[in-house]
C-alpha positions in Angstrom: 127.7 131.7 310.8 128.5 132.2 314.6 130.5 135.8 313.6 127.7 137.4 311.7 124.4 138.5 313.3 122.0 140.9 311.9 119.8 142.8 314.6 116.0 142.3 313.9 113.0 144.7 315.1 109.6 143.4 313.5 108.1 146.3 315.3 110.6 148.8 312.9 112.1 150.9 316.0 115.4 150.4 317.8 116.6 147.0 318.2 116.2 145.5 321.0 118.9 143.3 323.3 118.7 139.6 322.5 116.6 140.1 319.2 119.2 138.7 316.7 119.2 136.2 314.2 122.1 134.5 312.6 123.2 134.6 308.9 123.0 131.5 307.6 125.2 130.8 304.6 124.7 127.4 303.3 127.4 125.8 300.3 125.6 123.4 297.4 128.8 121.7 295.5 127.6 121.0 291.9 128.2 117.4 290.6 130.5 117.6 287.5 128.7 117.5 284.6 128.9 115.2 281.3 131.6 117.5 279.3 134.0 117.6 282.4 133.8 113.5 283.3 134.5 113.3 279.5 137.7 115.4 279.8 138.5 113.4 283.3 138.1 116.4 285.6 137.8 115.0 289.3 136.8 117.5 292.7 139.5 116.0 294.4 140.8 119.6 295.8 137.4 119.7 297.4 137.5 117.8 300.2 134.2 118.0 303.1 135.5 117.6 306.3 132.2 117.6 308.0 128.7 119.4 307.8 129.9 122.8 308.2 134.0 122.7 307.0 135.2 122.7 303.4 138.9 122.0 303.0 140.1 123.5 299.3 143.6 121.9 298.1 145.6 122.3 295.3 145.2 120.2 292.4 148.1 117.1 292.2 149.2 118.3 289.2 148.1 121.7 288.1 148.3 121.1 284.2 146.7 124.3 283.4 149.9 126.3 285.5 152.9 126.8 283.6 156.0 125.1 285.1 156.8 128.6 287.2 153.8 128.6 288.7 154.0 125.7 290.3 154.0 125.1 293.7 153.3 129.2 294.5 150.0 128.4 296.0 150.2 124.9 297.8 148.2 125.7 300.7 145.1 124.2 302.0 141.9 126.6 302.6 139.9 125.8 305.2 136.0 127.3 305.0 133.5 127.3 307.2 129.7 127.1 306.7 125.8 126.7 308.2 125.7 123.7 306.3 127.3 121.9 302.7 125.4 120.1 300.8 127.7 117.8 298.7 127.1 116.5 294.9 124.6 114.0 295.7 122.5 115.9 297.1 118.7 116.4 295.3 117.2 119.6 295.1 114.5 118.2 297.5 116.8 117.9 299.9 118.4 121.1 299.5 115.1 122.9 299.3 114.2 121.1 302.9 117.8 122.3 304.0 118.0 125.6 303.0 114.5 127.4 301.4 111.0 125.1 303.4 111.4 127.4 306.7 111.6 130.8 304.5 108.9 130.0 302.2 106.6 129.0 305.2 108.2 132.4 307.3 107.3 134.5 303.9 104.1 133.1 303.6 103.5 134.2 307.1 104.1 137.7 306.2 107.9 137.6 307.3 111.0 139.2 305.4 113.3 136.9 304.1 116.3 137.6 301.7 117.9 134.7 299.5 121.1 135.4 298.2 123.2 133.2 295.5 126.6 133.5 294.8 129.1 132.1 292.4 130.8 132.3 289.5 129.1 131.7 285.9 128.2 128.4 285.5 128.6 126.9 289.0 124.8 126.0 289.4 122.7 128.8 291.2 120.2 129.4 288.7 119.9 125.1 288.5 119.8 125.3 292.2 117.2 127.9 292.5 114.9 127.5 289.5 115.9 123.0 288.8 115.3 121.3 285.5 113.0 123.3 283.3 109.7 121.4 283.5 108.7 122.3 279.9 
């Protein structure tokens, strides 16, 4: 993200000028699963509008809202990321996108801090761990 850089000193002294690495924040939409296509849930108020923009609108009809509420919060959010990875994407790819470089960088003795965030149930465990292979 072009706004956040952390300073980096492998040496553990002052930072130096030009020695900065960017923050990389990458989105993973989760595909619905079974019990929400049985109840007809859709992502339409997610909307990618290209590699690094997520567009959040309100739902067409907001059936959970009560009649009052409706219509408060009609505004489109607009967010932007390194990368999003939509619902079709495999956690092969995702690992290449995301996690290859920073295994091979902690492998080489480099620090590296992964961060997932999310509410319960929105896939970070599935996205960090996959399908239990037991």
């Amino acid at each position: 993200v072009e706004h956040l850089k952390v300073g980096v000193d492998r040496r553990g002294g002052k930072e130096e000028e030009g020695n900065t690495e960017r923050v990389q924040v990458f989105l993973r939409i989760r595909p619905l699963i079974e019990g929400e296509k049985d109840r007809g849930e859709e992502q339409g108020c997610v909307c990618i509008q290209d590699v690094g923009t997520l567009l959040l609108r309100p739902p067409r009809e907001p059936l959970n809202m009560r009649s009052t509420e409706r219509g408060v919060s009609q505004n489109v959010h607009k967010f932007t990321f390194t990368k999003i990875s939509g619902p079709g994407t495999t956690q092969q790819e995702f690992f290449e996108l995301t996690m290859k470089e920073t295994v091979r960088d902690v492998l080489l003795g480099e620090n590296r801090l992964l961060y997932t965030y999310g509410i319960t149930n929105s896939g970070k465990t599935y996205t960090i761990q996959g399908e239990a292979m037991w």
